[in-house]
C-alpha positions as CSV (number, residue, x, y, z in Angstrom):
1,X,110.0,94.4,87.4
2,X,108.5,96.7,84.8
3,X,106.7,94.9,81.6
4,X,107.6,96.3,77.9
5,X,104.9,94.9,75.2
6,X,106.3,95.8,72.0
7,X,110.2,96.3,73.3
8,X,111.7,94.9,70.6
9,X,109.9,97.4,68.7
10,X,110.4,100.8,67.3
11,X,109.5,103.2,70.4
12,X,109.2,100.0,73.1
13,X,113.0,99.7,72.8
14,X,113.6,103.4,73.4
15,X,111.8,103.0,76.5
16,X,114.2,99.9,77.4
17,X,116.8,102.1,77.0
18,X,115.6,105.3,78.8
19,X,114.8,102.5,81.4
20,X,118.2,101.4,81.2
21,X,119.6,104.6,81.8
22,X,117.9,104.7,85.3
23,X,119.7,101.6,86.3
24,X,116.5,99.7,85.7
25,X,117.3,96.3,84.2
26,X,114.7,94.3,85.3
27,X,112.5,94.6,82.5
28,X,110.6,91.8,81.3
29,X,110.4,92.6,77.2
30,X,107.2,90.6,75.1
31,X,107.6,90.8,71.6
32,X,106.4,88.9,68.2
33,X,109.8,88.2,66.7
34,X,108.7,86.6,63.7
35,X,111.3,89.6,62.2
36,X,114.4,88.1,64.1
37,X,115.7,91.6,62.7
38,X,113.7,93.8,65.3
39,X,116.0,92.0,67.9
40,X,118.9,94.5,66.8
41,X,116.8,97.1,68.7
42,X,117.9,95.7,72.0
43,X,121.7,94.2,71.6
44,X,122.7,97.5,74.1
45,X,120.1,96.9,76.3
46,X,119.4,95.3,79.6
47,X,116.7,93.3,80.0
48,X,115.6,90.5,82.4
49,X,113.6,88.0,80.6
50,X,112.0,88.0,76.8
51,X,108.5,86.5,76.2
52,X,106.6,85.8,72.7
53,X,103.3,88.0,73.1
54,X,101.3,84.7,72.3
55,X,103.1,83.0,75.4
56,X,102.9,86.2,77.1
57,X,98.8,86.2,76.4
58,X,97.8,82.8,77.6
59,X,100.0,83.2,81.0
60,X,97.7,86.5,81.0
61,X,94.3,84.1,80.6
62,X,95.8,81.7,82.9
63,X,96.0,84.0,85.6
64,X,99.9,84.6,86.2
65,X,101.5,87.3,88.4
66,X,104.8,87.4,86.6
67,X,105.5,88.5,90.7
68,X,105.3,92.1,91.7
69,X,105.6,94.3,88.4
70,X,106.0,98.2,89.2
71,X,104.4,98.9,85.7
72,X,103.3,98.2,82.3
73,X,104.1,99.8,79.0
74,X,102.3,98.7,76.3
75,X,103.7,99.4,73.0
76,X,102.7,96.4,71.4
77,X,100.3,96.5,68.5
78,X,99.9,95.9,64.6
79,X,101.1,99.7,63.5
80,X,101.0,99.2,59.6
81,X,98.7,101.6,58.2
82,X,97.8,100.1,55.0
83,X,96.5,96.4,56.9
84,X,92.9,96.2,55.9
85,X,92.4,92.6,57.8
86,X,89.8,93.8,60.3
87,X,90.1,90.4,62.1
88,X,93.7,90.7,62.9
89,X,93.7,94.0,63.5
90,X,91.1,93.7,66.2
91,X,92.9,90.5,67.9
92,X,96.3,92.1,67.9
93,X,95.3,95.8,69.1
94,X,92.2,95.6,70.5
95,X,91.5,92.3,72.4
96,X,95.1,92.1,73.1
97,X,94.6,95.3,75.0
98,X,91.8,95.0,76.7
99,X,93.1,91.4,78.5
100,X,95.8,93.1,80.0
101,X,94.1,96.5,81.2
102,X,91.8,93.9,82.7
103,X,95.4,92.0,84.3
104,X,96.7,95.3,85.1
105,X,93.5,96.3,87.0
106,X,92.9,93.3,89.3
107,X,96.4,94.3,90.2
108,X,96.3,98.2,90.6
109,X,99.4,97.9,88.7
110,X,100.0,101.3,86.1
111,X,99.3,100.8,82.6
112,X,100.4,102.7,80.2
113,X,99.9,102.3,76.0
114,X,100.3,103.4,73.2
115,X,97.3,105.2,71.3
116,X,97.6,106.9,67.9
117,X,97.2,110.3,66.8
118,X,95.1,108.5,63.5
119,X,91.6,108.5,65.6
120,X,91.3,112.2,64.5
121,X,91.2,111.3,61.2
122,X,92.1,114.4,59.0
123,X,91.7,116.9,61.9
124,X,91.7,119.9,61.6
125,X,91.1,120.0,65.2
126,X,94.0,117.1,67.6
127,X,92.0,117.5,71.2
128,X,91.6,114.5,73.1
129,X,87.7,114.7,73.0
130,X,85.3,112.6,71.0
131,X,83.3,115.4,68.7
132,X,87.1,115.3,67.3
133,X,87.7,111.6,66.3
134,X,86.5,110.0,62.9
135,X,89.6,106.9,62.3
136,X,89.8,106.4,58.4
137,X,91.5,102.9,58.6
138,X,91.1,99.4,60.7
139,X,94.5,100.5,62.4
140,X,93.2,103.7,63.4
141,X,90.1,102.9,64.3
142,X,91.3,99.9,66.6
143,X,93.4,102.3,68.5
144,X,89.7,104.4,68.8
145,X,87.6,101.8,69.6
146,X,90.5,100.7,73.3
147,X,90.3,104.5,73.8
148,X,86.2,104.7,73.9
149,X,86.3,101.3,75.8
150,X,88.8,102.6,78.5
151,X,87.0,106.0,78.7
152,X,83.4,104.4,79.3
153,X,85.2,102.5,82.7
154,X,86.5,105.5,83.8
155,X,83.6,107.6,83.1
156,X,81.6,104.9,85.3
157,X,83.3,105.5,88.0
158,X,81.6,108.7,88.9
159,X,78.0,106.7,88.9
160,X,77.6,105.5,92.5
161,X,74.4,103.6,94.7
162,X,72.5,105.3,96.3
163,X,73.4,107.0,99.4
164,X,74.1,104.3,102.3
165,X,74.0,101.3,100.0
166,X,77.8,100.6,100.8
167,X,78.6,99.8,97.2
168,X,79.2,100.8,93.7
169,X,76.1,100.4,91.0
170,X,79.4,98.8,89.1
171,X,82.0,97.7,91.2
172,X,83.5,95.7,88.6
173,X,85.0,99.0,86.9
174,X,86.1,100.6,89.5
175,X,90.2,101.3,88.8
176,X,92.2,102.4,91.4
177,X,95.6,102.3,89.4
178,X,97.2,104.7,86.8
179,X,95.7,103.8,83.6
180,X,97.2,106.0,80.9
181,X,96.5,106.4,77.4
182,X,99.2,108.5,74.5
183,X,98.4,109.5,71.2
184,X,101.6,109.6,69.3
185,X,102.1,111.7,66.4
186,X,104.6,111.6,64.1
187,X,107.5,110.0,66.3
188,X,111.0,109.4,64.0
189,X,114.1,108.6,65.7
190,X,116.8,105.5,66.6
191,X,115.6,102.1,66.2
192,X,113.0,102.1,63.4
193,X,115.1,100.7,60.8
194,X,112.9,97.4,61.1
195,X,110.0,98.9,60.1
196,X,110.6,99.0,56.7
197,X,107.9,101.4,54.6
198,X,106.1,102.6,57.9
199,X,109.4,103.8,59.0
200,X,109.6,108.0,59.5
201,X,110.2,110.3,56.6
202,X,113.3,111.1,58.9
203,X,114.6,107.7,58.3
204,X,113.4,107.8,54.5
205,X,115.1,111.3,53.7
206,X,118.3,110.0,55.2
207,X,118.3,106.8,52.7
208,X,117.5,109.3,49.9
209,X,120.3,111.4,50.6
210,X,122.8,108.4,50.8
211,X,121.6,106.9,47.7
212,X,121.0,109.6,45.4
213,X,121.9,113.2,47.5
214,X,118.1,114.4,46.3
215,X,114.7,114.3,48.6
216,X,111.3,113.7,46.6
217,X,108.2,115.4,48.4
218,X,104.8,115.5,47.3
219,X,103.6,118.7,45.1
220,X,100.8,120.5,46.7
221,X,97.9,119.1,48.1
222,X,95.1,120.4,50.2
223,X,95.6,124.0,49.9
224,X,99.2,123.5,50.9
225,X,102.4,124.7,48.5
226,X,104.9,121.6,47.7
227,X,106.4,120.3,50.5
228,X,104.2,122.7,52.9
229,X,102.1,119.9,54.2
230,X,102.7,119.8,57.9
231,X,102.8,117.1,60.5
232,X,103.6,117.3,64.4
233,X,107.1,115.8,64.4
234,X,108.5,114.3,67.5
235,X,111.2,113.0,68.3
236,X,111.3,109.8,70.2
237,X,113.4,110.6,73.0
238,X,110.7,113.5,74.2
239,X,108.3,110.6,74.1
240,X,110.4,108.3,76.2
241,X,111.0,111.0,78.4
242,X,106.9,111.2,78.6
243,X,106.6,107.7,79.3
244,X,108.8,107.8,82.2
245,X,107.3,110.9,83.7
246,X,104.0,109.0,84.0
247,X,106.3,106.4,85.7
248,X,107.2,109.0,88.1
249,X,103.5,110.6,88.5
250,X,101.4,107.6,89.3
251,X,98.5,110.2,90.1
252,X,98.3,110.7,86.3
253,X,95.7,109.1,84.5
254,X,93.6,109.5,81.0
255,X,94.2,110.2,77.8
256,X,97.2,112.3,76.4
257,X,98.0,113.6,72.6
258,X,102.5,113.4,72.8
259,X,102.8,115.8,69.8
260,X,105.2,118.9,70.4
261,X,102.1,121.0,69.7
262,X,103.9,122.5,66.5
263,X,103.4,121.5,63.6
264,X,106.0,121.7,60.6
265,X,106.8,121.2,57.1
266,X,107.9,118.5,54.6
267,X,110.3,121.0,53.7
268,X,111.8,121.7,57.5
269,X,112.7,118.5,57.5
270,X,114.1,117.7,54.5
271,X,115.7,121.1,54.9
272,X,117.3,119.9,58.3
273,X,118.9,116.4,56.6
274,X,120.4,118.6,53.8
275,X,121.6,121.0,56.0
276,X,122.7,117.8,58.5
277,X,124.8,116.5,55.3
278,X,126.2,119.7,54.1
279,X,128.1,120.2,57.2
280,X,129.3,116.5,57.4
281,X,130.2,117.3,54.0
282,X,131.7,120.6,53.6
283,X,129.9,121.1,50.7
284,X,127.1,124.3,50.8
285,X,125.9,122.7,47.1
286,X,125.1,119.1,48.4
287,X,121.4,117.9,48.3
288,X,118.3,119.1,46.8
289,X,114.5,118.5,46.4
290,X,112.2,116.7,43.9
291,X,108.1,117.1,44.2
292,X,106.5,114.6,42.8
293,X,103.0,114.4,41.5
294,X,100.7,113.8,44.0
295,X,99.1,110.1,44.3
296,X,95.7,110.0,43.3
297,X,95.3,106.7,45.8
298,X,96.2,109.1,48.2
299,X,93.9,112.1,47.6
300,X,91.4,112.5,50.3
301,X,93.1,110.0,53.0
302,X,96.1,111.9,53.5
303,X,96.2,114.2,56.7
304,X,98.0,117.4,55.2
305,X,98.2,119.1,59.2
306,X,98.4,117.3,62.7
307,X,99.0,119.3,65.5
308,X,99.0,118.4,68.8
309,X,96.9,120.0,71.1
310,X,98.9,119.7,74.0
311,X,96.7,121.3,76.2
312,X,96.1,118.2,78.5
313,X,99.4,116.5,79.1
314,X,100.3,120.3,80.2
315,X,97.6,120.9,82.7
316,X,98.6,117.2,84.5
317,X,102.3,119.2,84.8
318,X,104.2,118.1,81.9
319,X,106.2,121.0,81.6
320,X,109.2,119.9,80.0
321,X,110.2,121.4,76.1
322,X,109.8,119.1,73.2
323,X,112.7,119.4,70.6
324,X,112.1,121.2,67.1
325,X,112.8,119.4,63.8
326,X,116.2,121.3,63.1
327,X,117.3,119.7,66.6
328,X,115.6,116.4,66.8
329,X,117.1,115.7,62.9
330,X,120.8,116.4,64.3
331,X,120.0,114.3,67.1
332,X,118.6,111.3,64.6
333,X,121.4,111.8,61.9
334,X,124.0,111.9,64.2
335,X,122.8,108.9,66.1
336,X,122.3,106.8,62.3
337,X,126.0,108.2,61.1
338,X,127.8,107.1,64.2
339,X,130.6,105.4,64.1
């Protein structure tokens, strides 16, 4: 059985799917559906049992094997940006967390979560080293705090008795098991309709266009032209396809930015959903572009460049290509329009 936290969710129910297409049905998924909507996400899937993450938690406390479980993927969390309750934030990401790396441990089963690109802050520099990491928000900082607590068990690993003492200064950390760590950056794609106003300016742009046929992007900000700001768009099928490389490459472990290590415009991709539409359409004249002023609550929190430096996940032999806007947005568009 393989565990899904968060596969009711936004990129946990891509990897049900991409699990799906291996045959794999025997997926236990834990969720919070306190949005019944979010169970949309899995009404083509395949899945074994379902669990509410609270239920899921105290069978965690209480010891419970759930029998032999090939590996977890943690997707749960609290991903809403603008959630300032540090209290909840902290319960839901962190402690939340660290409870089932500690279950996952004991049982040298793989674990594998989701980080955030957010712990670097405004950048400039996306490396997965600490000089490099200032979170601006409770989210962000959450997803941090796992990440430095993860890396201090690892790193303790190396510090051993003396010779001939026959044990570990620390035997308590030592992990055996793969135990991996992925910063997402800007991930758009199928099934994130639930999330509402944290959803991808993929999915926004396309409700623009229906509604109005004109995109609104910020003016410039930053020393970047309107619309030039620049994020690392990915599409969520390269990080599925991530995921379950790590499922096949259990000598893997640490901590991985899943960027495409390219970073583009505001304007590719609105350029990409007009250009999507124009062909559905037949019409070269449909669809256009608004910039609108800049908000000031905005101004100095706003991270005008990510870019994955990709460096890492490439060395451990991720050598597969990562999709570019133009052909991620066809994917996406073609996937929402489908009849």
């Amino acid at each position: 059985m393989i565990i899904v936290t968060g596969g009711a969710g936004f990129i946990g129910s891509n990897i049900v799917q991409g699990l799906n297409a291996r045959g794999i049905s025997d997926i236990l998924v834990v969720d919070d559906l306190t949005d019944g909507r979010k169970c949309l996400n899995l009404s083509d899937a395949n899945i074994h049992d379902y669990l509410d993450k609270d239920d899921f938690l105290a069978r965690l406390k209480d010891g419970e094997s759930f029998g032999a479980i090939d590996a977890v993927f943690h997707e749960g969390a609290c991903s809403t940006t603008t959630e300032w309750d540090g209290r909840f934030m902290m319960k839901v990401n962190f402690e939340f967390t660290k409870t089932l790396l500690g279950w996952c441990v004991s049982r040298k089963t793989p674990f594998i979560y989701a980080s955030s690109a957010s712990v670097y802050g405004m950048g400039p520099t996306f490396r997965e080293a600490r000089e490099f990491e200032q979170p601006l928000n409770v989210y962000a900082w959450s997803k941090f705090l796992f990440d430095c607590h993860l890396r201090a068990r690892m790193e303790n690993l190396s510090v051993r008795a003396p010779q001939n003492s026959g044990k570990n200064l620390r035997s308590h950390n030592i992990i055996s098991s793969q135990i991996v760590g992925l910063r997402y950056f800007n991930v758009y794609g199928p099934r994130e309709q639930h999330k509402g106003a944290m959803a991808s300016v993929a999915y926004h742009f396309d409700t623009q266009l229906q509604n109005s046929g004109r995109l609104r992007l910020f003016e410039g900000s930053d020393g970047y032209g309107p619309g030039e700001q620049r994020r690392d768009f990915i599409h969520v099928d390269d990080v599925v396809a991530v995921n379950l490389w790590l499922l096949d490459n259990p000598h893997v472990s640490g901590i991985f930015n899943v960027g495409t290590g390219r970073a583009q415009s505001f304007n590719d991709v609105a350029r990409a959903a007009i250009d999507w539409y124009r062909r559905q359409r037949g019409d070269t004249s449909f669809g256009g572009i608004d910039y609108i002023p800049f908000p000031d609550h905005l101004k100095g929190r706003y991270q005008s460049f990510t870019e994955a430096d990709m460096s890492a996940l490439r060395a451990a032999g991720y050598d597969r290509p990562f999709m570019d806007v133009a052909e991620g947005m066809t994917r996406y568009l073609d996937w929402l329009h489908k009849t």
